[in-house]
C-alpha positions in Angstrom: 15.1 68.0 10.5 12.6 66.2 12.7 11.1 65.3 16.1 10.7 62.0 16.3 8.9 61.2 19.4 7.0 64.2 21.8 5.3 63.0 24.6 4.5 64.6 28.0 2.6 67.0 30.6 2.6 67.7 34.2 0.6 64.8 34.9 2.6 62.5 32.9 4.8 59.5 34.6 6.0 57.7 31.5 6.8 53.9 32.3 10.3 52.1 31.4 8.6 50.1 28.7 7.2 53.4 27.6 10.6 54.9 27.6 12.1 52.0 25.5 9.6 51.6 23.3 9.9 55.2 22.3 13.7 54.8 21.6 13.1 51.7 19.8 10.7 53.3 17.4 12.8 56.0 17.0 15.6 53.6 16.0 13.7 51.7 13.6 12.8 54.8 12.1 16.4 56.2 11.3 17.1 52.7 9.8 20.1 50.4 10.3 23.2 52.4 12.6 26.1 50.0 13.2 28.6 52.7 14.5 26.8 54.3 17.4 28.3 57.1 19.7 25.9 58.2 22.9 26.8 60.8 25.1 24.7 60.6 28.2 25.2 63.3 31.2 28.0 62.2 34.0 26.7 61.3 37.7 26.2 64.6 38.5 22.8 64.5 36.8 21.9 61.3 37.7 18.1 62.3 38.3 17.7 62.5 34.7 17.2 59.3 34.2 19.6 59.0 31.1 21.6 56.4 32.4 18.1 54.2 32.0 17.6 55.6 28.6 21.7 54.9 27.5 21.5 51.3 29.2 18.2 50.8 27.0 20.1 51.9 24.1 22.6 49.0 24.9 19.9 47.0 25.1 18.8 47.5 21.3 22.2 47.9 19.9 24.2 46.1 21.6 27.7 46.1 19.9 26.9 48.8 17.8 26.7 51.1 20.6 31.1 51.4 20.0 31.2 54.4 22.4 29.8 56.2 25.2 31.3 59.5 26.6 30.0 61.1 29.4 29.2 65.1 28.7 31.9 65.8 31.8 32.5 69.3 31.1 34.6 70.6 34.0 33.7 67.7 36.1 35.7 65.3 38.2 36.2 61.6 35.4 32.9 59.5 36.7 34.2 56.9 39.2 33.7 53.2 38.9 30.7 52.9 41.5 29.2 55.7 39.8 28.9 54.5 36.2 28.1 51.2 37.8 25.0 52.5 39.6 24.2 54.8 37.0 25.1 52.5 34.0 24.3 48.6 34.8 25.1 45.9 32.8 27.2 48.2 30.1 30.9 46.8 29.9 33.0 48.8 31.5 35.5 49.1 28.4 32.7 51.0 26.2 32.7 54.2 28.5 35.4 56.9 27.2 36.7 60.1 29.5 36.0 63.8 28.5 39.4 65.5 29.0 38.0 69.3 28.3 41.4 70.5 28.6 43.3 68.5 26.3 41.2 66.3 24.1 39.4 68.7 21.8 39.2 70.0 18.4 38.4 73.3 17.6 35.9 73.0 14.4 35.1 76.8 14.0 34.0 79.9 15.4 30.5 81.9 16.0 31.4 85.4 14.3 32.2 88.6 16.1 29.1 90.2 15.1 26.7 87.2 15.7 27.9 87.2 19.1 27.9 91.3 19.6 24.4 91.0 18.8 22.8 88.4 20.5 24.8 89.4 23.9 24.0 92.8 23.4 27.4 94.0 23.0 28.7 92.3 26.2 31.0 90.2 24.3 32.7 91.4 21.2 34.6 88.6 19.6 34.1 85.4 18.0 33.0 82.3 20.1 34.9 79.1 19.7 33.0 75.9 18.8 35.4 72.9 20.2 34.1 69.5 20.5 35.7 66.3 21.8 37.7 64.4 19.1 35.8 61.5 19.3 32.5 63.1 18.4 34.3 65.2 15.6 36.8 62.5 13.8 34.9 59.1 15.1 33.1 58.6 12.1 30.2 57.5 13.9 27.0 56.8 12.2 24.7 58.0 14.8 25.4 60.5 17.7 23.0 60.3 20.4 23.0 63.0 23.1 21.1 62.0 26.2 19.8 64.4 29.2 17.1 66.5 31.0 16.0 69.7 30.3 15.6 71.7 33.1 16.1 75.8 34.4 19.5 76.4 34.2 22.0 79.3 35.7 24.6 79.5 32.6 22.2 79.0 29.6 18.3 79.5 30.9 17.6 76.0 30.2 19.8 73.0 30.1 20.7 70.1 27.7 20.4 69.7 24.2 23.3 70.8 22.2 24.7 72.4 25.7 25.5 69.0 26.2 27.7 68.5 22.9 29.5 71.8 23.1 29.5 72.3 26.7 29.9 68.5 28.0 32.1 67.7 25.8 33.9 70.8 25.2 37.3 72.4 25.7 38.3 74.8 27.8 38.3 78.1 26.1 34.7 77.2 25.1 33.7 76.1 28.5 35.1 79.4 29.8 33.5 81.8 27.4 30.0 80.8 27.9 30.6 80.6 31.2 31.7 84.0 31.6 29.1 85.0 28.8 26.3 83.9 30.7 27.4 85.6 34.4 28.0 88.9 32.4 24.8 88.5 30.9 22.8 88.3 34.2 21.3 84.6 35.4 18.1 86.4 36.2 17.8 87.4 33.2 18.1 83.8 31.8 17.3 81.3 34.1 13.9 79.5 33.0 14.2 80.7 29.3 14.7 78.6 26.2 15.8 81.7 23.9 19.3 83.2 25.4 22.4 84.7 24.7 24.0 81.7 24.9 21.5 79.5 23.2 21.5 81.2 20.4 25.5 80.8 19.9 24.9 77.7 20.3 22.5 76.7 17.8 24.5 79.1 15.5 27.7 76.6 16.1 25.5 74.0 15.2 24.4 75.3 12.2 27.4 76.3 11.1 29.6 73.4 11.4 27.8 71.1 12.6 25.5 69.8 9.7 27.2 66.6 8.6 26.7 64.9 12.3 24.2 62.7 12.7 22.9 64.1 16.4 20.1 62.6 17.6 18.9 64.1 20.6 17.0 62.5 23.8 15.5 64.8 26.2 13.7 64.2 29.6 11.9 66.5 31.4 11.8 65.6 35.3 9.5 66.1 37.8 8.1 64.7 41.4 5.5 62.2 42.2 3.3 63.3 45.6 5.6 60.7 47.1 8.8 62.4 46.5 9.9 59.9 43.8 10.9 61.1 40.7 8.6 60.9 37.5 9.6 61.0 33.8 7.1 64.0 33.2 8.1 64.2 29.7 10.5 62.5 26.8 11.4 64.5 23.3 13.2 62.8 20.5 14.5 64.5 17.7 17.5 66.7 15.8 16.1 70.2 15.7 15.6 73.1 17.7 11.9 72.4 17.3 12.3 69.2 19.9 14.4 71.1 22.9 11.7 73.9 22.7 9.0 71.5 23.1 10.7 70.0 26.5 11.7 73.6 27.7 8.0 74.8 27.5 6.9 71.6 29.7 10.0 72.0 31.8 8.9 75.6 33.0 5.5 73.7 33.7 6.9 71.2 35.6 10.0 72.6 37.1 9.4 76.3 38.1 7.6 77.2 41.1 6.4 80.5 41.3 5.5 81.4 44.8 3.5 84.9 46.1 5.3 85.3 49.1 9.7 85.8 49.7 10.8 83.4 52.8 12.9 84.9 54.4 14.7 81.9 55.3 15.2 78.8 52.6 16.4 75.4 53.7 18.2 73.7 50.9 19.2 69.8 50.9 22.4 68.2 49.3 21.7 64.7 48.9 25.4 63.5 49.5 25.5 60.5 46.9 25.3 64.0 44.6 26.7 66.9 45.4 30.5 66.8 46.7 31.6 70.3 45.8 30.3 73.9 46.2 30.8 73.9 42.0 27.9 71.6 41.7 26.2 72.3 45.3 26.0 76.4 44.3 22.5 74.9 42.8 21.2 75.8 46.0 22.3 79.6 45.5 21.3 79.7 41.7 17.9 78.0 41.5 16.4 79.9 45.2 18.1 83.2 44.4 14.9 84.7 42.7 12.9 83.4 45.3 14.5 84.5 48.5 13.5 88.4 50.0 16.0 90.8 50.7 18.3 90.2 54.1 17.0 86.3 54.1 18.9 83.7 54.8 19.9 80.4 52.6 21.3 77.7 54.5 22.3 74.7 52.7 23.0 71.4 54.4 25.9 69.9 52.7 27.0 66.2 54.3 29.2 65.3 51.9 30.1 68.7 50.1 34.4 68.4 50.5 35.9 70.8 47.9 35.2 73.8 46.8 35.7 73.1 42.6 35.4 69.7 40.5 38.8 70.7 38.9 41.4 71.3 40.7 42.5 75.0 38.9 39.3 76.0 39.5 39.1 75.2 43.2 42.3 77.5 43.9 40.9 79.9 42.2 37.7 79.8 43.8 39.8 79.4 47.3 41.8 82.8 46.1 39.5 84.9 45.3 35.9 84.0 47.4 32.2 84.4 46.2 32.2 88.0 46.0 29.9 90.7 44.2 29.9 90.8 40.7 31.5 94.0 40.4 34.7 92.6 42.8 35.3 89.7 40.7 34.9 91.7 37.4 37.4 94.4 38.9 39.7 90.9 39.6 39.0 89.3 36.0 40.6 92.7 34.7 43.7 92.9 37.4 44.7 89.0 36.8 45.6 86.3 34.6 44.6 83.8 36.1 41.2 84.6 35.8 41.4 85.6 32.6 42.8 82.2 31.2 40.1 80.8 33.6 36.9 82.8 32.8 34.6 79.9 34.0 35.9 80.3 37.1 35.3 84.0 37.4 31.4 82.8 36.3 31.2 80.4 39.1 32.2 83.1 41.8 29.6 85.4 40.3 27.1 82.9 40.2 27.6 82.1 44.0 27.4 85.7 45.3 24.0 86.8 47.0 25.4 90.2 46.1 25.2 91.4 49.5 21.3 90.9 49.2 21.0 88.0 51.5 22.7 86.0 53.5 24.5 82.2 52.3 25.2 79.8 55.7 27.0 76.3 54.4 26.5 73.3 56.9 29.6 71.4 55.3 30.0 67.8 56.1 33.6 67.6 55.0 35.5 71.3 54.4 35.7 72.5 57.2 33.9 76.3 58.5 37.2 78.2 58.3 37.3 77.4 54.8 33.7 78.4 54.2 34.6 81.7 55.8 37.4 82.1 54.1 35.4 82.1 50.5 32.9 84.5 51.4 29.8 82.5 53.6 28.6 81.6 56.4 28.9 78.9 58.1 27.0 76.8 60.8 27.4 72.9 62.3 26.2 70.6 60.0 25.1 68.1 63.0 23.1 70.8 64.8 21.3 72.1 62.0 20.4 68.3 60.7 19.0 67.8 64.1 16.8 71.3 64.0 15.7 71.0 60.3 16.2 66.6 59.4 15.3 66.6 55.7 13.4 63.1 56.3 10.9 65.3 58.2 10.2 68.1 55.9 8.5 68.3 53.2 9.0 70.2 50.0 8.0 73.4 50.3 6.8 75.1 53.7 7.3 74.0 57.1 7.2 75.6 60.8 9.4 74.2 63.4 9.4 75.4 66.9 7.9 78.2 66.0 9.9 79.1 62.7 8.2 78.7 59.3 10.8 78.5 56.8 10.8 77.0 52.9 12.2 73.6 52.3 14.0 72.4 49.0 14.7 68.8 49.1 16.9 68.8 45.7 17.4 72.5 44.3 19.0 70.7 40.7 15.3 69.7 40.0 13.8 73.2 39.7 13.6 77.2 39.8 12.2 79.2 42.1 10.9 82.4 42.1 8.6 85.2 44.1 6.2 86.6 41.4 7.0 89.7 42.8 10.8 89.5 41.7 9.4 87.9 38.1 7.8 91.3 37.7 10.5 93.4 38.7 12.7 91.5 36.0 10.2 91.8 33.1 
């Protein structure tokens, strides 16, 4: 097992010809592949600037790149115009769909008492490692899994093989780690390489997963003073050793540690990203260790219009609301639905303040009745764009007539945290 290629650092802004170069090496290296399978992230992480690194990997293969399957998850199939913007010059007839709920093999299971331990008893039976068919029984030479590494609310820090068993895996899966992860605590996670969850993971890998030729290709992502976004970091290889070398710059770059709780956190949702409360609950996740007690989040969401990517979920999520952690654990227990849809029941966990703060949605499409009716607040989206316009902020703190409030331009970049609430958890 070996990392390939390990370059970065906070100051680091690593060029296109760098990036290339560095896959090309890494190519030449591995030695002649003529049946090539990369699985970049879908739209929704289009900051990560794998759709540059899979379009240079069509550049150097060419038609030995036979596949490419977006690690969808739960998500909504990519649209045309977004695999265009995010995929140029890449035939359209190359890209395959990620059906998690039909499409998937089942190739093993993590054992009871793996799991037991590692979750601390919170989950007592054996976790089910399902992949896509296509990765499993494609006979693919090379498997190249693309994406950033960055804080994250399910697993402590995404990407790497989260993006094989998670992006393009099925839904019993999906739902487990979901639900594994909310039981476990996101405080208790977010920002950290070693987790419950992470540790299943690289246990499924281990176990089953040997014969696969993964390759994986990780960015880490941060901000130029300018507000344009920098390749901080890039880390090539197939072993644990290569995700723990971008999760250690990743807390570097993307966690932001401040002294003092706002009591009020203005969070942005650029609308060429973020159409549903499932992806736009960054806002709540990522700020939640940050915020003081009795604050107030409000998230400006233009183009934010349902409430789930799937369309299961978003009943569900329409059913039953963002509620505390004990309501919907009460709810997972009184009904089957949630039970047979456990990453729902995660979601709604995840997007509680548990009563500790307040959550006000500025939707641009659902309308406020419908933000009520799941458990937030809700405010004008027009009237708040006019009293805090996100082209005249600037990350970070701001006063405006008078109030002094902490801006977030993207909230899927980063973690945020008061060291004060860092303490408390440790």
């Amino acid at each position: 097992m070996t990392v390939y290629y390990a370059n970065g650092s906070t100051e680091t802004d690593l060029s296109d010809a760098e990036l290339s170069s560095a896959l090309a090496a890494c190519l030449a290296e591995l030695g002649e592949r003529n049946r090539v399978l990369a699985i970049p992230p879908d739209f929704t992480r289009f900051p990560s600037q794998a759709g540059r690194l899979t379009c240079m990997l069509y550049q150097q293969l060419q038609d030995r790149l036979v596949d490419i399957m977006p690690a969808l998850g739960t998500h909504d199939p990519i649209k045309d115009w977004q695999r265009e913007r995010m995929f140029p010059g890449i035939p359209a007839e190359r890209f395959r769909q990620h059906d998690w709920r039909h499409d998937v093999v089942t190739i093993g299971h993590v054992p009871t008492e793996f799991v037991k331990e590692v979750t601390e008893g919170i989950w007592e039976r054996p976790w089910p490692a399902q992949l896509n068919r296509l990765l499993w029984e494609g006979q693919h030479d090379l498997i190249v899994s693309i994406g950033q590494v960055v804080p994250h609310e399910v697993i402590g820090m995404a990407n790497y093989n989260k993006n094989i068993f998670v992006g393009t895996g099925g839904s019993q899966g999906i739902n487990e780690s979901h639900f594994i992860g909310a039981a476990y605590g996101m405080e208790r996670m977010m920002g950290r390489a070693r987790t419950p969850m992470r540790l299943i993971l690289n246990e499924a890998e281990r176990l089953f997963c040997q014969h696969l030729p993964l390759l994986y290709v990780l960015t880490v992502i941060g901000q130029r003073p300018n507000g344009e976004l920098a390749v901080r970091g890039l880390f090539i290889g197939d072993d644990p050793e290569c995700f723990e070398l971008a999760s250690e710059l990743s807390l570097a770059v993307n966690f932001t540690v401040l002294d003092e709780e706002p009591q009020k956190i203005v969070a942005y949702l650029d609308p060429e990203e973020f159409h549903s409360t499932w992806l736009g609950n960054k806002a709540v996740y990522r700020t939640r260790m940050l915020i003081g007690d009795g604050g107030e989040l409000l998230v400006l969401a233009p183009a934010v219009e349902t409430f789930g990517e799937d369309p299961r979920i978003d009943q569900l999520i329409r059913k039953y609301g963002y509620r505390t952690t004990p309501e919907i654990m009460a709810a997972v227990e009184q009904n089957r639905d949630l039970q047979e849809n456990l990453s729902a029941a995660a979601h709604l966990i995840h997007g509680s303040s548990e009563n500790r703060f307040r959550i006000t949605y500025c939707p641009g499409v659902l309308t406020a009745d419908e933000i009520r009716s799941v458990g937030y607040g809700a405010a004008d989206l027009n009237e708040m764009l006019q009293k805090y316009p996100p082209a005249e902020l600037q990350d970070g703190w701001n006063t405006r007539d008078g109030e002094r409030f902490y801006f977030i331009r993207n909230p899927a970049l980063g973690l945020w945290a008061s060291r004060a609430r860092l303490d408390r958890e440790d």
